[in-house]
PDB file with one MODEL, atoms N, CA, C and O in Angstrom:
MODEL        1
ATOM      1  N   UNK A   1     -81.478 -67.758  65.067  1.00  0.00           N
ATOM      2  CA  UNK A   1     -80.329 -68.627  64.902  1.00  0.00           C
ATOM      3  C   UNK A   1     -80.024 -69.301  66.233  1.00  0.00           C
ATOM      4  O   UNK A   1     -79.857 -68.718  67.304  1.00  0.00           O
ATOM      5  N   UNK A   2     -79.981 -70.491  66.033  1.00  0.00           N
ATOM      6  CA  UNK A   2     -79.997 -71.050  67.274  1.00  0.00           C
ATOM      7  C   UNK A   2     -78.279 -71.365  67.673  1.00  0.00           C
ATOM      8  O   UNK A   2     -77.639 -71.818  66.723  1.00  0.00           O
ATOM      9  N   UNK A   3     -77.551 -71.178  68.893  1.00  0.00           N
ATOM     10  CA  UNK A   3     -76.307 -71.039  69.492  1.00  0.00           C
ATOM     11  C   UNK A   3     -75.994 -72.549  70.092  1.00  0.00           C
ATOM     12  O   UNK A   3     -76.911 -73.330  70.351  1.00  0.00           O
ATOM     13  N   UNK A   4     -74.482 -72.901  70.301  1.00  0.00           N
ATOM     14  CA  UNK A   4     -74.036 -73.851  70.437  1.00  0.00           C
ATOM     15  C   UNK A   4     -73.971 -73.379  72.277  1.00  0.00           C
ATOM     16  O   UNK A   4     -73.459 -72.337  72.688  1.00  0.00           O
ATOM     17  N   UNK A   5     -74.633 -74.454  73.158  1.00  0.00           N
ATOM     18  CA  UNK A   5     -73.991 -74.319  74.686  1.00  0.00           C
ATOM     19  C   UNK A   5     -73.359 -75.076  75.177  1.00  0.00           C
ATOM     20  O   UNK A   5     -72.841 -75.797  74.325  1.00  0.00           O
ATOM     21  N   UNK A   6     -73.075 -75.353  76.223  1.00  0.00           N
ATOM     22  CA  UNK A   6     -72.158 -76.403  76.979  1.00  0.00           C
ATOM     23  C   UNK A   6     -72.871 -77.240  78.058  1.00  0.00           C
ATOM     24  O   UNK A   6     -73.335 -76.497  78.924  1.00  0.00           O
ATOM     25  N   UNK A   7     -73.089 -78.430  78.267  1.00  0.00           N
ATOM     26  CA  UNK A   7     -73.927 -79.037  79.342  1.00  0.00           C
ATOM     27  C   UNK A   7     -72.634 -78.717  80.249  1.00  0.00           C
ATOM     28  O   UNK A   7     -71.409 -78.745  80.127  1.00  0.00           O
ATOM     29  N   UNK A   8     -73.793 -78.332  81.426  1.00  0.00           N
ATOM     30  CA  UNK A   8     -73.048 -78.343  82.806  1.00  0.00           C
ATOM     31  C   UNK A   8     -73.036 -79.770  83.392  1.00  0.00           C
ATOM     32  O   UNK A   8     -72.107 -79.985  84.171  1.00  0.00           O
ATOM     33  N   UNK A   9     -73.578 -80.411  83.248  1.00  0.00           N
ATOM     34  CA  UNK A   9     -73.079 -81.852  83.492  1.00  0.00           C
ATOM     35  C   UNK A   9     -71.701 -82.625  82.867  1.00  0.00           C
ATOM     36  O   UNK A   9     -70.766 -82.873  83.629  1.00  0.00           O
ATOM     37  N   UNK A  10     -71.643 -82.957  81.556  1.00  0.00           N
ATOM     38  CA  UNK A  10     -70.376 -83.539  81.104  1.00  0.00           C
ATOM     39  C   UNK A  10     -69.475 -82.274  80.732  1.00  0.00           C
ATOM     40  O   UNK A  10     -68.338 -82.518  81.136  1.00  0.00           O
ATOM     41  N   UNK A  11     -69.520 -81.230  80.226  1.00  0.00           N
ATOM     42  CA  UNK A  11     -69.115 -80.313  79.683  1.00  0.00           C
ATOM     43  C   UNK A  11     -69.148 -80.176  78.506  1.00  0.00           C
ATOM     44  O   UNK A  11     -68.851 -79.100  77.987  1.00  0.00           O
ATOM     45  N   UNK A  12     -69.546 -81.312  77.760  1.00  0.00           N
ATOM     46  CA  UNK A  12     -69.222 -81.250  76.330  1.00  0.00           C
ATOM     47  C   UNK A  12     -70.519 -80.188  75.459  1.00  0.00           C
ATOM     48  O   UNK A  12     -71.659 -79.951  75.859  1.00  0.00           O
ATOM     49  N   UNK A  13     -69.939 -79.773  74.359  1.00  0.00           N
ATOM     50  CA  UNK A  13     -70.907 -78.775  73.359  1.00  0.00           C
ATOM     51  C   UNK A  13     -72.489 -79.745  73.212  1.00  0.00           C
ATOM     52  O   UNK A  13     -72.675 -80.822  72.645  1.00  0.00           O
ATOM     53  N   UNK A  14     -73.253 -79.048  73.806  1.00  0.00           N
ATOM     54  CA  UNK A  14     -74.642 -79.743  73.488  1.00  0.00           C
ATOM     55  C   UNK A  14     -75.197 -79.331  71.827  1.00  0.00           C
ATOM     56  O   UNK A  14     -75.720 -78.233  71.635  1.00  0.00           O
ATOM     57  N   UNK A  15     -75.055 -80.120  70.927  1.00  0.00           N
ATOM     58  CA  UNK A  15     -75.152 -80.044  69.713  1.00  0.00           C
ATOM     59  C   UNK A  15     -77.205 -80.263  69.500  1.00  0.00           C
ATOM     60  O   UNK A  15     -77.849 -79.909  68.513  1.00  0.00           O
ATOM     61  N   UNK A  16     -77.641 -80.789  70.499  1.00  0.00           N
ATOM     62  CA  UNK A  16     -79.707 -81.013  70.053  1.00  0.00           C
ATOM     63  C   UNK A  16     -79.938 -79.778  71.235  1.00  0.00           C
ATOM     64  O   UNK A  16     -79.470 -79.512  72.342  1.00  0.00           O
ATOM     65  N   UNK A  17     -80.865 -79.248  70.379  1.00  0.00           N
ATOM     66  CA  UNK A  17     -81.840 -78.396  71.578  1.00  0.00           C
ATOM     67  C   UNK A  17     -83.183 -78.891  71.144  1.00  0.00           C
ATOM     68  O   UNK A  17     -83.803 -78.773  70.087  1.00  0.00           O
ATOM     69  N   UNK A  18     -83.474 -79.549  72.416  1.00  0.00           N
ATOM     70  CA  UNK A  18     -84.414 -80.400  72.405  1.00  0.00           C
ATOM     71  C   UNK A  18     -85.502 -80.117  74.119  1.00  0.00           C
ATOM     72  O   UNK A  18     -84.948 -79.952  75.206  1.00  0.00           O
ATOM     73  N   UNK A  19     -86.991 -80.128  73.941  1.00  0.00           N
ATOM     74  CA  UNK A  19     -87.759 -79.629  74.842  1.00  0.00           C
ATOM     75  C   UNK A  19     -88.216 -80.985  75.519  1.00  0.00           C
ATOM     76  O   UNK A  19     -88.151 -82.079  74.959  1.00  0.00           O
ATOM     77  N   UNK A  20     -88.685 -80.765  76.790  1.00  0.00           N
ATOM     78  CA  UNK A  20     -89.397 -81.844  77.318  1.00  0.00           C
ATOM     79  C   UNK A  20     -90.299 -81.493  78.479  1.00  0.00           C
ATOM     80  O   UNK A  20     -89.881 -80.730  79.349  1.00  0.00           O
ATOM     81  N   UNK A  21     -91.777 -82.120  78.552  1.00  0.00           N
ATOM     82  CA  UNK A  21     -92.589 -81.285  79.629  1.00  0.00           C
ATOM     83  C   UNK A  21     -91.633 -81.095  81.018  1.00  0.00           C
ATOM     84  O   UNK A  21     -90.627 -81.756  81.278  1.00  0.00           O
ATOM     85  N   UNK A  22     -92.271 -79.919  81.908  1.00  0.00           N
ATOM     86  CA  UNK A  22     -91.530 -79.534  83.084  1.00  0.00           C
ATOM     87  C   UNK A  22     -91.472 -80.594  83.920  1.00  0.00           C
ATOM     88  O   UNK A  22     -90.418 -80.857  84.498  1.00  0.00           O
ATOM     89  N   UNK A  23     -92.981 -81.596  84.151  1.00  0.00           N
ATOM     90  CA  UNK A  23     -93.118 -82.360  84.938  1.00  0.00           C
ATOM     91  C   UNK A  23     -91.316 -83.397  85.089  1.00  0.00           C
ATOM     92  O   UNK A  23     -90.468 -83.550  85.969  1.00  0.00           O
ATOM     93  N   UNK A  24     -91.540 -83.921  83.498  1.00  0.00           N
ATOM     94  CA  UNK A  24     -90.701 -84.842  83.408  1.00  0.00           C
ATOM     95  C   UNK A  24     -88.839 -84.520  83.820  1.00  0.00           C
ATOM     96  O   UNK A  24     -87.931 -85.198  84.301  1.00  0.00           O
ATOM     97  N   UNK A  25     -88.968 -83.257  83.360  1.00  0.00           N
ATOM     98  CA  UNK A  25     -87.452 -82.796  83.687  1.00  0.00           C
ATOM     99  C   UNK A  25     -87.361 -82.635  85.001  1.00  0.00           C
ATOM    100  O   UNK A  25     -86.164 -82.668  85.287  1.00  0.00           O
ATOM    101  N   UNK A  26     -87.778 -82.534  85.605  1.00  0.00           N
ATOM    102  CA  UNK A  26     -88.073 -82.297  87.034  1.00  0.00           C
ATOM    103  C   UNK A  26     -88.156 -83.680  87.772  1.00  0.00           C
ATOM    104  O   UNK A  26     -87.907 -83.818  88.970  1.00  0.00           O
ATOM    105  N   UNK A  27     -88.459 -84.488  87.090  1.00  0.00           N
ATOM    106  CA  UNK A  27     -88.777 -86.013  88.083  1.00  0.00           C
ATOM    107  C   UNK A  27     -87.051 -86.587  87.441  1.00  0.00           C
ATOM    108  O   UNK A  27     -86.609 -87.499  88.141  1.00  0.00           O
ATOM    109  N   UNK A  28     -86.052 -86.143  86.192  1.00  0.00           N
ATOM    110  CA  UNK A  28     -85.380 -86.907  85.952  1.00  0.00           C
ATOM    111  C   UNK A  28     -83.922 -86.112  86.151  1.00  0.00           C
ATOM    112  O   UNK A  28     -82.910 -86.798  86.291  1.00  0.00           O
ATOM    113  N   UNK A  29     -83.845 -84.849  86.159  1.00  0.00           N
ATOM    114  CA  UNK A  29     -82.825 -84.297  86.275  1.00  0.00           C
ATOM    115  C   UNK A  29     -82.435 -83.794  87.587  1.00  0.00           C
ATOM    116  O   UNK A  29     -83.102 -82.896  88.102  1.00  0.00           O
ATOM    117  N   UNK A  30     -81.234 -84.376  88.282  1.00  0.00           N
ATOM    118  CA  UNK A  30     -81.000 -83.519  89.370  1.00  0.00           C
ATOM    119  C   UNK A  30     -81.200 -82.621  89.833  1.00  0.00           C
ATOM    120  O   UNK A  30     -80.754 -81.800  89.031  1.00  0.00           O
ATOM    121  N   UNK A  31     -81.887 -81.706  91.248  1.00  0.00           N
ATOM    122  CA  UNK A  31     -81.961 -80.445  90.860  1.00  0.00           C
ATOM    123  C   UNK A  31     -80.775 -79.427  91.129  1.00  0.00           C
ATOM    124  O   UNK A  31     -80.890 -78.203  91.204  1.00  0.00           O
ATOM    125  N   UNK A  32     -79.808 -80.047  91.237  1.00  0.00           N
ATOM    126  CA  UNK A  32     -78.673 -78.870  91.146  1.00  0.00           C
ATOM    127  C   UNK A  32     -78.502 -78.771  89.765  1.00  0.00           C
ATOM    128  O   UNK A  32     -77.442 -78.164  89.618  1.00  0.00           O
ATOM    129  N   UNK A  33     -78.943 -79.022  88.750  1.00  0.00           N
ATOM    130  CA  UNK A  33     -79.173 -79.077  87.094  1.00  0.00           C
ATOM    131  C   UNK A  33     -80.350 -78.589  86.282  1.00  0.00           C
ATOM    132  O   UNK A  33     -80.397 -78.313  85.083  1.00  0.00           O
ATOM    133  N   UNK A  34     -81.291 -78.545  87.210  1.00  0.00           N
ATOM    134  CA  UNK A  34     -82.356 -78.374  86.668  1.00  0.00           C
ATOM    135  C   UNK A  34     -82.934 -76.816  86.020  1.00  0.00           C
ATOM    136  O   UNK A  34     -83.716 -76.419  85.156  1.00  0.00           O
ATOM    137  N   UNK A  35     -82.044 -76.285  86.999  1.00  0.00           N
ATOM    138  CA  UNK A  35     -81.757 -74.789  85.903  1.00  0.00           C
ATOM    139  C   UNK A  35     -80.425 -74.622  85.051  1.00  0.00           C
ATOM    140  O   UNK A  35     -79.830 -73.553  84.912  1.00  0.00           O
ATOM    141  N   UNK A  36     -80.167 -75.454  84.676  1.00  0.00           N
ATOM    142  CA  UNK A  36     -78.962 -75.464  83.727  1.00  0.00           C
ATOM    143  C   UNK A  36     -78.785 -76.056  82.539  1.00  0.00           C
ATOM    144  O   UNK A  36     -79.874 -76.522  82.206  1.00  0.00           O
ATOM    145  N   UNK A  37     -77.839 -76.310  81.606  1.00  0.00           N
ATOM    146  CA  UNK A  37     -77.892 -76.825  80.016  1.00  0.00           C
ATOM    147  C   UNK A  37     -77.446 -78.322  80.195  1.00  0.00           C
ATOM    148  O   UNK A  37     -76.310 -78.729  80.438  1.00  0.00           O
ATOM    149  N   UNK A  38     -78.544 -79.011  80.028  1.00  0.00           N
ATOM    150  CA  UNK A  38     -77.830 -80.639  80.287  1.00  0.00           C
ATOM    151  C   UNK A  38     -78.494 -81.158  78.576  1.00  0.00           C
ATOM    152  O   UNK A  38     -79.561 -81.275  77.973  1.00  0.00           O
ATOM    153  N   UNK A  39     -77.351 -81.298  78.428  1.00  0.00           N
ATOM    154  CA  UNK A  39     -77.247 -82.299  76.569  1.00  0.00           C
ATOM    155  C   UNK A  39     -78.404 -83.459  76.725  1.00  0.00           C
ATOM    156  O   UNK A  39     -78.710 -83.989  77.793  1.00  0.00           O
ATOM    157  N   UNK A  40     -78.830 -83.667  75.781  1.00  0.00           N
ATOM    158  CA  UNK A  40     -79.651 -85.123  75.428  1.00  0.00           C
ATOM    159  C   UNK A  40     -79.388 -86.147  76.011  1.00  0.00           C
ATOM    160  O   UNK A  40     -80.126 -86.881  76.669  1.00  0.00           O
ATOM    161  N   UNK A  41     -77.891 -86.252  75.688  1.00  0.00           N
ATOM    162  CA  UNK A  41     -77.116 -87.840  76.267  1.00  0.00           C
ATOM    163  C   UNK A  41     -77.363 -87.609  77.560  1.00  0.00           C
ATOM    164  O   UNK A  41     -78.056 -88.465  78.110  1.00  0.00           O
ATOM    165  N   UNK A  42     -77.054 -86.836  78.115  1.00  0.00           N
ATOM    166  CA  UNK A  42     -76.668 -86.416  79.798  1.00  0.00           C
ATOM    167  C   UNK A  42     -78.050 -86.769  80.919  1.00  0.00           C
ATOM    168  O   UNK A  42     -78.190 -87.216  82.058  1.00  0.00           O
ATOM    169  N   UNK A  43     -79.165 -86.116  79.484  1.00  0.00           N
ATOM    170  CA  UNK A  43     -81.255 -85.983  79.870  1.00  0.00           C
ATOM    171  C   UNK A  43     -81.129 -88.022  80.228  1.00  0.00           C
ATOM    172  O   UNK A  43     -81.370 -88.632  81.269  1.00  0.00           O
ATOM    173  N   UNK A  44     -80.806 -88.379  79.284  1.00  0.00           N
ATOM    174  CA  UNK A  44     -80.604 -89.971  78.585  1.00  0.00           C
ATOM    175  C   UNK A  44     -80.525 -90.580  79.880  1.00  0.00           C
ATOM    176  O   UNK A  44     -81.490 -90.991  80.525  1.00  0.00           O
ATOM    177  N   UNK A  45     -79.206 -90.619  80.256  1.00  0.00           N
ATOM    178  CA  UNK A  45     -78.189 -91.171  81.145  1.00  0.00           C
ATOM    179  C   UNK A  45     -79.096 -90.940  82.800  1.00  0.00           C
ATOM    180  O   UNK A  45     -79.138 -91.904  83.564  1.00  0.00           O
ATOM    181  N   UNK A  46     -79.420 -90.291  82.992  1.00  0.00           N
ATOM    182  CA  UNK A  46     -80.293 -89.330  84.156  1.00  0.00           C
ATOM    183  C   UNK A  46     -81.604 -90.204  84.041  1.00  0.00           C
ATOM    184  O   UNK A  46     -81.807 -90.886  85.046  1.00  0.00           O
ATOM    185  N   UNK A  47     -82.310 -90.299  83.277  1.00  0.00           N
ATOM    186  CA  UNK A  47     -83.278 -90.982  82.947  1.00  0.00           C
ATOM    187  C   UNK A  47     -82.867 -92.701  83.079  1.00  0.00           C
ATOM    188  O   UNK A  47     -83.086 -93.188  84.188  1.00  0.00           O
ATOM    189  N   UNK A  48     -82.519 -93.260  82.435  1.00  0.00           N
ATOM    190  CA  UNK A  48     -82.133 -94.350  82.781  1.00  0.00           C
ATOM    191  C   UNK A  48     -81.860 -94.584  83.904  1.00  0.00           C
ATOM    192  O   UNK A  48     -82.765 -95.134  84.533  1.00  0.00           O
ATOM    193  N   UNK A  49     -80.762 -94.345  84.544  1.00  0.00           N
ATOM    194  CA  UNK A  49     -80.367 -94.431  86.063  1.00  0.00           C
ATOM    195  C   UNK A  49     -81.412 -94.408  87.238  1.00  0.00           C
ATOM    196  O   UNK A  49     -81.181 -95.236  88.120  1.00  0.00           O
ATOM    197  N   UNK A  50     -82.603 -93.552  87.426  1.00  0.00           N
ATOM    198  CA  UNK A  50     -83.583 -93.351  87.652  1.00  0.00           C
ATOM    199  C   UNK A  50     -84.858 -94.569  87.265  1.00  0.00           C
ATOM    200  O   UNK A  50     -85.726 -94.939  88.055  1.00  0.00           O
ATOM    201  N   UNK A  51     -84.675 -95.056  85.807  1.00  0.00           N
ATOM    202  CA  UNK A  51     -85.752 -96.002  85.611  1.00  0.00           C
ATOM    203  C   UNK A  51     -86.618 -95.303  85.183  1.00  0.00           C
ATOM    204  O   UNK A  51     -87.704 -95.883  85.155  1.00  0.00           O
ATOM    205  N   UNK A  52     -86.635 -94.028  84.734  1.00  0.00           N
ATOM    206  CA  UNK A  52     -87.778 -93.293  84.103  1.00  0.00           C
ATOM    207  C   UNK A  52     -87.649 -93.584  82.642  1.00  0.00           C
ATOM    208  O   UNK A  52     -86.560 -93.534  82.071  1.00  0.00           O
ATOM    209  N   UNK A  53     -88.945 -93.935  81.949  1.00  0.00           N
ATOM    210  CA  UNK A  53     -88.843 -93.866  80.679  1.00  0.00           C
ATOM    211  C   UNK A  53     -89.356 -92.530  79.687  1.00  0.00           C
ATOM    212  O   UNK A  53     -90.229 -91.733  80.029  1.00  0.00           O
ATOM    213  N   UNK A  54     -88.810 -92.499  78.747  1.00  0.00           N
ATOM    214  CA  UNK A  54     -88.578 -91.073  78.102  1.00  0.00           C
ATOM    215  C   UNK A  54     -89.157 -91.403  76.807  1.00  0.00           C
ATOM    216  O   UNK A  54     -89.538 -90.457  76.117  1.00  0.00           O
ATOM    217  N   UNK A  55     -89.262 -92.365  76.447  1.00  0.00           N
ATOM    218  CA  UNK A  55     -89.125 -92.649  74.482  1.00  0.00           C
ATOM    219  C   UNK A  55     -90.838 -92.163  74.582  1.00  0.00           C
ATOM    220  O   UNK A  55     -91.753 -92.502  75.333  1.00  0.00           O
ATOM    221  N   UNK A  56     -90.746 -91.284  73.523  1.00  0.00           N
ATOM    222  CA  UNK A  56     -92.165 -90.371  72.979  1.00  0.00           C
ATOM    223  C   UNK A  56     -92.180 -88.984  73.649  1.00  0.00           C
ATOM    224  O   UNK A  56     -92.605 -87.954  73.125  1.00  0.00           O
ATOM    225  N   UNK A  57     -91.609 -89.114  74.990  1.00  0.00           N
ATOM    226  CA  UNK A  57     -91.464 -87.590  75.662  1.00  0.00           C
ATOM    227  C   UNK A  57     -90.813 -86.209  74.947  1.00  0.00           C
ATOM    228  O   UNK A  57     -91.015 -85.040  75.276  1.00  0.00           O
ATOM    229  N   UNK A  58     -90.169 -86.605  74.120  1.00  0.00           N
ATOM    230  CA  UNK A  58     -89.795 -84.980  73.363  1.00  0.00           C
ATOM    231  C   UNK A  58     -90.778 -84.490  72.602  1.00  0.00           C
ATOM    232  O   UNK A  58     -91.551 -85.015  71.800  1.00  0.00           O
ATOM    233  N   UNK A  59     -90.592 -83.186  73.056  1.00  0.00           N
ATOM    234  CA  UNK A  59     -91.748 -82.247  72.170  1.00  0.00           C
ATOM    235  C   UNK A  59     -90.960 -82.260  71.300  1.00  0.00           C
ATOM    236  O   UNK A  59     -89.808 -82.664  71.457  1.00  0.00           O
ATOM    237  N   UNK A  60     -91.396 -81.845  70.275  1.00  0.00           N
ATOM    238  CA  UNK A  60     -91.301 -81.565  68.434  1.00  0.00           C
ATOM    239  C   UNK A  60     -90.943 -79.886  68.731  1.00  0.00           C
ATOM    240  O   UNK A  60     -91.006 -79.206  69.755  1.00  0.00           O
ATOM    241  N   UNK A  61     -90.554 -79.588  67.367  1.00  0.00           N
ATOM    242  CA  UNK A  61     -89.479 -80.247  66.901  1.00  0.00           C
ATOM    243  C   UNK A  61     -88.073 -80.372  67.975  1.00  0.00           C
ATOM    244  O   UNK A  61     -88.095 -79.921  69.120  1.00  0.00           O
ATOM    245  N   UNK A  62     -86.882 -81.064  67.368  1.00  0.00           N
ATOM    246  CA  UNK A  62     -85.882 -81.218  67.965  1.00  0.00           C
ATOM    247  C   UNK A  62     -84.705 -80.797  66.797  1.00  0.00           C
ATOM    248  O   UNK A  62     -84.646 -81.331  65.690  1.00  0.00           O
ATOM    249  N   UNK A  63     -83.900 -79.863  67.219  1.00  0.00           N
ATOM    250  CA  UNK A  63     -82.853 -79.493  66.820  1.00  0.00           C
ATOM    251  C   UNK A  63     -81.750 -79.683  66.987  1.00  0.00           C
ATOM    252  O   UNK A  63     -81.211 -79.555  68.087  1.00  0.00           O
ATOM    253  N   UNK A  64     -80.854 -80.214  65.386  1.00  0.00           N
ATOM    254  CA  UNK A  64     -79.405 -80.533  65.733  1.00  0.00           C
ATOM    255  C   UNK A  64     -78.830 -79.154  65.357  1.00  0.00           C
ATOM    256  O   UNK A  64     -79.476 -78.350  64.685  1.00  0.00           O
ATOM    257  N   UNK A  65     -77.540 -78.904  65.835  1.00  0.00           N
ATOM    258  CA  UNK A  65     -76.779 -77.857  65.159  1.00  0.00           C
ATOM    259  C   UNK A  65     -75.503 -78.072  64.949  1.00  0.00           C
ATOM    260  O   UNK A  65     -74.725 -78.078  65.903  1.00  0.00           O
ATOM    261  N   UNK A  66     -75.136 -78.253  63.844  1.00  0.00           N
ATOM    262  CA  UNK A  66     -73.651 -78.698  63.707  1.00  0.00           C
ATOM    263  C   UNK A  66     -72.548 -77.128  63.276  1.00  0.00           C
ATOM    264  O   UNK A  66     -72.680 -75.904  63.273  1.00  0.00           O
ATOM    265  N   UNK A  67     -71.726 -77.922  63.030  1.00  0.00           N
ATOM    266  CA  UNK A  67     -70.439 -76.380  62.642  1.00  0.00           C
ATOM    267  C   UNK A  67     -71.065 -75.782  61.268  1.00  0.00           C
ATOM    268  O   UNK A  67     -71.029 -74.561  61.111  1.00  0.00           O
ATOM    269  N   UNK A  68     -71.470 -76.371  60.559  1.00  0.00           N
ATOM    270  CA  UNK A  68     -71.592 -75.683  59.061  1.00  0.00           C
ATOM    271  C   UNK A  68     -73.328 -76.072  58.889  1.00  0.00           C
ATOM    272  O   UNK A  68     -73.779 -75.383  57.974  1.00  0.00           O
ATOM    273  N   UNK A  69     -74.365 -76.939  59.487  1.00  0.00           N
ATOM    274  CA  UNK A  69     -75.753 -76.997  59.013  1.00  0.00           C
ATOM    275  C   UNK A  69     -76.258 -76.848  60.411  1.00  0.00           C
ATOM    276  O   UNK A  69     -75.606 -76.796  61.453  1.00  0.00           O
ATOM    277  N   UNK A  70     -77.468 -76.793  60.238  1.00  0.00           N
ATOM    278  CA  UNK A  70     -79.092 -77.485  61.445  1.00  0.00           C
ATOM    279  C   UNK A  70     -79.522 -78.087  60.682  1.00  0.00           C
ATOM    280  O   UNK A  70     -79.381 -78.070  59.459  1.00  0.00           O
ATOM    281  N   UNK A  71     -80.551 -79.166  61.840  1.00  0.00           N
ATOM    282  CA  UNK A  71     -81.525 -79.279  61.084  1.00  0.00           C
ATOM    283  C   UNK A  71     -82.947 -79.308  62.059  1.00  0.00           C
ATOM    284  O   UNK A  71     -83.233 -79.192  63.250  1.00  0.00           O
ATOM    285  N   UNK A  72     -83.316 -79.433  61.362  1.00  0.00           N
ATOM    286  CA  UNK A  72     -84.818 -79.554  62.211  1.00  0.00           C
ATOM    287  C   UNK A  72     -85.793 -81.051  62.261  1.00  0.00           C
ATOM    288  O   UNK A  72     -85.962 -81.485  61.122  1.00  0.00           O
ATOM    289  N   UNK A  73     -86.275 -81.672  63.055  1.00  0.00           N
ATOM    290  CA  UNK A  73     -86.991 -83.095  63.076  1.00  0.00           C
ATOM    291  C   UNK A  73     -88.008 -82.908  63.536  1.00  0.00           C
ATOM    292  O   UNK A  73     -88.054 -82.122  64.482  1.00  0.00           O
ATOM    293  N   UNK A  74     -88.920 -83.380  63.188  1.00  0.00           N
ATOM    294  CA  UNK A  74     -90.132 -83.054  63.676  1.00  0.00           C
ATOM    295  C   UNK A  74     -91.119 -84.502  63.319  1.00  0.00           C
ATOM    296  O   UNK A  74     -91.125 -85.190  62.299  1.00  0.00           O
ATOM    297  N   UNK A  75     -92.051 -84.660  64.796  1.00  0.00           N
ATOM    298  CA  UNK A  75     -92.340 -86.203  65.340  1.00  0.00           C
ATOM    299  C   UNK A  75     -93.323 -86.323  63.838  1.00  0.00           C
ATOM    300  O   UNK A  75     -93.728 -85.317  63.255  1.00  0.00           O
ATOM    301  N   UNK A  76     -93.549 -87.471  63.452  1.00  0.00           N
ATOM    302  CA  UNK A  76     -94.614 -87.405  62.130  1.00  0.00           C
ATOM    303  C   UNK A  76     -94.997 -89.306  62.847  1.00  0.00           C
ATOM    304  O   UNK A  76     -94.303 -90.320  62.920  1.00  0.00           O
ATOM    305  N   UNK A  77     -96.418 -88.979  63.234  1.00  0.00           N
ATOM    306  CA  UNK A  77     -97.030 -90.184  63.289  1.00  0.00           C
ATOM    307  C   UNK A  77     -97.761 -91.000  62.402  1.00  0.00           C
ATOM    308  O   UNK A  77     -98.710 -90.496  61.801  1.00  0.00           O
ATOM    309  N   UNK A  78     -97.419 -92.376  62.199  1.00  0.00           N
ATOM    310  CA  UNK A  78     -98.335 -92.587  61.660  1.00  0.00           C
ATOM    311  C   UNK A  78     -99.517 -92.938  61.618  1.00  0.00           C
ATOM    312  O   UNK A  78     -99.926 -92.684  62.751  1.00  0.00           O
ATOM    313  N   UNK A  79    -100.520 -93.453  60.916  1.00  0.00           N
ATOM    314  CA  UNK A  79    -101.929 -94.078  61.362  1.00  0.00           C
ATOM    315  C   UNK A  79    -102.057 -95.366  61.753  1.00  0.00           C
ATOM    316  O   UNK A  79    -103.205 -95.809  61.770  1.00  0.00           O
ATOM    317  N   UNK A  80    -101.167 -96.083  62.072  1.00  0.00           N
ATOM    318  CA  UNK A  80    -101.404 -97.818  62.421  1.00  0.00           C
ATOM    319  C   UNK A  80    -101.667 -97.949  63.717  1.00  0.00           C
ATOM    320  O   UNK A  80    -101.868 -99.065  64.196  1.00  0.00           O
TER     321      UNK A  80
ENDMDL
END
């Protein structure tokens, strides 16, 4: 069962638990953060600011967790 945490960056409830290689977290997240719970938006915001691009970088799956469901997403490519 996956638990609701708090980004130490904004504070707010990080609702995705979501993975990303070490390299990349490491080139985009501060490292006074980098051992700590930073939300999607927060990964986002960090990334941008920086000029690093991210779109395709999440590993699969990615998890939302709300008050009453989850869910689970998972990357599905297609052939084109």
């Amino acid at each position: 069962m996956l638990k609701h945490q708090t980004c130490k960056v904004c504070m707010n409830r990080d609702k995705f638990n979501y993975n990303v290689p070490d390299s990349l977290w490491k080139a985009v997240v501060p490292e006074k953060y980098q051992n700590r719970v930073v939300c999607l938006s927060c990964f986002d915001d960090f990334a941008l600011k920086k000029g690093i691009e991210i779109r395709g970088a999440l590993n699969t799956p990615l998890y939302f967790v709300g008050d009453k469901v989850a869910y689970e997403f998972k990357l599905v490519k297609s052939n084109q």
